[in-house]
C-alpha positions as CSV (number, residue, x, y, z in Angstrom):
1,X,-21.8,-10.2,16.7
2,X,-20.5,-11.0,20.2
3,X,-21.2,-9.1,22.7
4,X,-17.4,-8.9,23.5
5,X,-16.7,-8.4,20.3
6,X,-19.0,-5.7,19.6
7,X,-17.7,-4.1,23.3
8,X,-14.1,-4.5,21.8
9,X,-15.0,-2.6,18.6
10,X,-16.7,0.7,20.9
11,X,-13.9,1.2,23.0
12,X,-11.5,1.3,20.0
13,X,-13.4,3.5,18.2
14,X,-13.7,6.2,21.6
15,X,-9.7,5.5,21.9
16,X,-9.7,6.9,18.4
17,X,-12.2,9.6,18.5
18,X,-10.1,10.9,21.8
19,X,-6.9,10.6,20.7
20,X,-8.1,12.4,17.3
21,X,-9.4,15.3,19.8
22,X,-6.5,15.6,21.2
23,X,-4.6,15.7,18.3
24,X,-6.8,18.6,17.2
25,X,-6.6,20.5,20.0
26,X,-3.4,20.4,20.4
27,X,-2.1,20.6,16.3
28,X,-0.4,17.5,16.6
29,X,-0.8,15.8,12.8
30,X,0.6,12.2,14.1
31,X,-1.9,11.9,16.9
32,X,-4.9,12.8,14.9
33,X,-3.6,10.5,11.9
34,X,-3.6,7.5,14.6
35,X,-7.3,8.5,15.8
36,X,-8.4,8.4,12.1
37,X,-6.4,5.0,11.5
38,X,-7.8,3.7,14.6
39,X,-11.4,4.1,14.3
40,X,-11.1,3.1,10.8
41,X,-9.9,0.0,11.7
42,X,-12.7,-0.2,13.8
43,X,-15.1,0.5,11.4
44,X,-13.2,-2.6,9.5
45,X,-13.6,-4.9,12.6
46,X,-17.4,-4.2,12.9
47,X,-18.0,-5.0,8.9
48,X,-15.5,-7.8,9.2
49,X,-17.8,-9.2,12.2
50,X,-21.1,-8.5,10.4
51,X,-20.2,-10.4,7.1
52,X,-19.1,-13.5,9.4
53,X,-22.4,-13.3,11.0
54,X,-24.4,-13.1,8.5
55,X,-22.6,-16.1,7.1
56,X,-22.8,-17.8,10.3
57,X,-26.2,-16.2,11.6
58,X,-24.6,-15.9,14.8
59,X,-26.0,-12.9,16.2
């Protein structure tokens, strides 16, 4: 995986985690809901990225 890639992937997963913190701190439903969906998209990215390496044995 790229190094930018890979950076790419972290920083949207932390954006997700924190915005799921402060969903939950503060009960708001919609802002946790959009931390889950957005470190599962991460999660997505990062597998999406691994199968194209491993295809590619670009790592």
């Amino acid at each position: 995986m790229g190094l930018d890639d890979d950076i790419k992937h972290n920083v949207e997963d932390v954006k997700g985690k924190a915005k799921e913190a402060v969903g939950d701190a503060t009960d708001n439903e919609r802002l946790q809901a959009e931390g889950a969906a957005d470190q599962a998209s991460a999660k997505m990215k990062k597998a999406g990225q691994d199968v194209k390496d491993a295809f590619t044995d670009d790592r």
